[in-house]
C-alpha positions in Angstrom: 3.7 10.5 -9.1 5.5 13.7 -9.8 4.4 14.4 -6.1 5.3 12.6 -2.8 2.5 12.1 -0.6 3.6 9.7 1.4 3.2 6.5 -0.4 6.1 4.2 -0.6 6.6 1.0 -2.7 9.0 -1.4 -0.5 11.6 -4.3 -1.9 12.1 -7.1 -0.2 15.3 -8.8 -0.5 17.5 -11.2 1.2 16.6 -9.5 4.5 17.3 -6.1 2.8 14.2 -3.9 2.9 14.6 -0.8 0.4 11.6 1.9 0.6 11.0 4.1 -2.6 8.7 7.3 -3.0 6.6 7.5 -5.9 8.5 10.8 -7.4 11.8 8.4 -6.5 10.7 5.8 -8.8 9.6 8.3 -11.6 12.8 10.1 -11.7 15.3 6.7 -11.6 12.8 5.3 -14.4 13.4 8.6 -16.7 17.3 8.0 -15.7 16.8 4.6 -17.3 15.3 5.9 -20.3 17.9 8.5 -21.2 20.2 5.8 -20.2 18.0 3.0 -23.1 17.5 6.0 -25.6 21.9 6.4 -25.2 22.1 3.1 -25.7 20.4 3.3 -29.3 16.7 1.8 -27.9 14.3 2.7 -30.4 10.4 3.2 -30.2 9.3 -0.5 -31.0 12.2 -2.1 -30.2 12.0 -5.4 -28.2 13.8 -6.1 -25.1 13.7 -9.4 -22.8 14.3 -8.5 -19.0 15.7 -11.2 -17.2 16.7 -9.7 -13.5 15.4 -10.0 -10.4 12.3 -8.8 -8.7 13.8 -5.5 -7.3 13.3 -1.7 -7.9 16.0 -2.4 -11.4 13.4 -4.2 -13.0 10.2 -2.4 -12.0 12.0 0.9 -13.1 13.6 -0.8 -16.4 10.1 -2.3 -17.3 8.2 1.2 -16.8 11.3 2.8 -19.0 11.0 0.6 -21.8 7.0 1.7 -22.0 8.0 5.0 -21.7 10.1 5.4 -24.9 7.6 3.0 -26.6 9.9 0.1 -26.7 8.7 -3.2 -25.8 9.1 -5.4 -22.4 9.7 -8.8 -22.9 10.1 -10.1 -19.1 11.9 -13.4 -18.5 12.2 -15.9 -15.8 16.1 -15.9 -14.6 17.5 -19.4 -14.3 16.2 -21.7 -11.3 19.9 -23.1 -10.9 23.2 -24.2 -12.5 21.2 -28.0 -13.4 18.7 -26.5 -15.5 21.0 -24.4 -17.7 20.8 -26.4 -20.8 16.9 -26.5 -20.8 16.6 -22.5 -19.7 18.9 -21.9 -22.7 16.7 -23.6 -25.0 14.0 -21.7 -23.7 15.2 -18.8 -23.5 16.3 -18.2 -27.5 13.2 -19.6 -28.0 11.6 -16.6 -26.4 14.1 -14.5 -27.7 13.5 -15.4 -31.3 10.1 -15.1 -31.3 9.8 -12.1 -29.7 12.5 -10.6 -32.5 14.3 -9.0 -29.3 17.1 -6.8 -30.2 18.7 -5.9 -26.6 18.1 -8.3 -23.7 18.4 -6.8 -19.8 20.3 -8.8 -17.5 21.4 -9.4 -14.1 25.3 -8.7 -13.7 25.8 -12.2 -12.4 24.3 -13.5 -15.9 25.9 -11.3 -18.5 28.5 -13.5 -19.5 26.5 -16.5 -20.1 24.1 -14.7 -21.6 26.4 -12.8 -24.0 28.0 -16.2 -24.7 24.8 -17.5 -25.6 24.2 -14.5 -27.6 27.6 -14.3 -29.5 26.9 -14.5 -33.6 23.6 -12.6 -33.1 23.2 -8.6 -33.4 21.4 -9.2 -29.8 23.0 -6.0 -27.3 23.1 -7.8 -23.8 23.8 -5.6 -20.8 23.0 -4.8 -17.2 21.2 -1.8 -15.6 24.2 -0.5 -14.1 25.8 -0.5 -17.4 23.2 2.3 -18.2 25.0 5.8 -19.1 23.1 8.6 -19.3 22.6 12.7 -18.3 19.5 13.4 -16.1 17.4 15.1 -17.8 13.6 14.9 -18.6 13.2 12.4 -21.2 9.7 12.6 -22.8 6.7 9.8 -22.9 6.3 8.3 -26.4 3.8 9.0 -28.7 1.8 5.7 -29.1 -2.0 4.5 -29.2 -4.1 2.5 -27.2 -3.7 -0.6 -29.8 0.5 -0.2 -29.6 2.2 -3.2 -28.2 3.5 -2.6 -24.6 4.6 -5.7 -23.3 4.9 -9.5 -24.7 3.8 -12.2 -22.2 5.1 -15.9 -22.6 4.1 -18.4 -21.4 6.2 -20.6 -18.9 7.3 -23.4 -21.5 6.8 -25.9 -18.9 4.0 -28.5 -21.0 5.2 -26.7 -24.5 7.4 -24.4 -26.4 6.8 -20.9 -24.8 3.6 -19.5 -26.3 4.2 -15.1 -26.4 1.0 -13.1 -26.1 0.9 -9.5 -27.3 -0.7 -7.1 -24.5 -1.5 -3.2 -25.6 -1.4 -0.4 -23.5 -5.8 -0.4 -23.8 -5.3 -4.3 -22.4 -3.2 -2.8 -19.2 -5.4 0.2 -18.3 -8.7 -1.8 -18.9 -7.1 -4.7 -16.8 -5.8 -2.1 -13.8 -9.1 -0.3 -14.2 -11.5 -3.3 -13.4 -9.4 -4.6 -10.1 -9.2 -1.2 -8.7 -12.6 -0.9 -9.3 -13.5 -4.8 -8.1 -11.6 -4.8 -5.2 -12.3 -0.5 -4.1 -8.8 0.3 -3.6 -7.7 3.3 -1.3 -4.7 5.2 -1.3 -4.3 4.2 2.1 -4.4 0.7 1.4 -1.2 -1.7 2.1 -0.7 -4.3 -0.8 1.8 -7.3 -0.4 3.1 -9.8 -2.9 5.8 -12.4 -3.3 4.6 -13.1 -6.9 7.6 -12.7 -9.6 7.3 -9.8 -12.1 7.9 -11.7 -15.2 4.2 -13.6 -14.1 1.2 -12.0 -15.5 -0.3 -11.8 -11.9 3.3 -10.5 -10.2 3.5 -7.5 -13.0 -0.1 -6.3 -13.8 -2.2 -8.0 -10.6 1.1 -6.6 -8.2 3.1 -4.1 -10.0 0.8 -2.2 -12.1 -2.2 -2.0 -10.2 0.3 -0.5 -7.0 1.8 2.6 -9.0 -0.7 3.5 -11.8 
């Protein structure tokens, strides 16, 4: 990745196409780190993303593993009527994940920091991010660490989370890239949302690992 050869990971958004090169996305996900570790993000520390499905998130998420925090990705809000139930959710997640910083979308920061006032929970946006480039180094972790939590979509239930290691993500990646005989040359598409298992490992992992 430290290399361009070519590839390019593409963002789709309201008509807006943005194109990234593999050593692009490496160096604005090490920007993030520094930018985390400033902000006092610790190895182990949980955070909950809730942004949208755009090169912030993918380069946040990838920037939490790498200083051996832990991603917590969150559905945004379908619309101003179901407010009151996505809030319940929401510190339900939140709670049970024992989230100490939670990633937001500008447009939600100040409901969310409402929501969040009385708690020791740091709410802020990518942009709020200060750092100075520099090369921030990978975490020590094992195989067995926790890298991400998975929750469930709360839509029958209380939102169930599920811990996934960093062995469950390579083992998962490894077996569809072998299944389906990927090729660097191969074109992959989705309109599947990060913070859904398939959107972030099936999508997002298994196109830049």
């Amino acid at each position: 990745a430290e290399k361009d050869n070519g590839s390019r990971l593409y963002f789709l958004q309201a008509g807006k196409k943005d194109a990234f090169s593999y050593p692009e996305f490496v160096s604005e996900m090490k920007n993030k780190a520094a930018g985390l570790k400033t902000l006092g993000v610790k190895k182990g520390d949980r955070i909950c993303l809730i942004l949208p499905d755009n090169f912030e998130f993918a380069t946040l998420f990838f920037a939490v593993l790498h200083l051996g925090a832990v991603a917590v990705p969150m559905a945004p809000p379908m619309g101003v009527g179901q407010l009151e139930q996505y809030a319940d959710r929401a510190r339900h997640i939140i709670a049970a994940a024992d989230a100490a910083y939670i990633a937001v979308d500008s447009r939600l920061k100040t409901p969310v920091r409402i929501a969040a006032a009385g708690t020791k929970l740091q709410v802020f946006s990518p942009g709020d991010l200060k750092f100075e480039q520099g090369d921030i180094p990978l975490a020590s972790f094992k195989d067995t660490d926790t890298a991400f939590l998975q929750f469930t979509s709360g839509s029958t239930a209380k939102p169930k989370g599920v811990i996934v290691s960093h062995a469950n993500i390579m083992h998962n990646v490894g077996a569809m890239s072998r299944r389906l005989a990927i090729e660097p040359d191969d074109v992959a598409c989705s309109w599947l949302p990060f913070f859904h298992d398939m959107g972030l490992v099936g999508f997002l992992f298994g196109n830049t690992a």
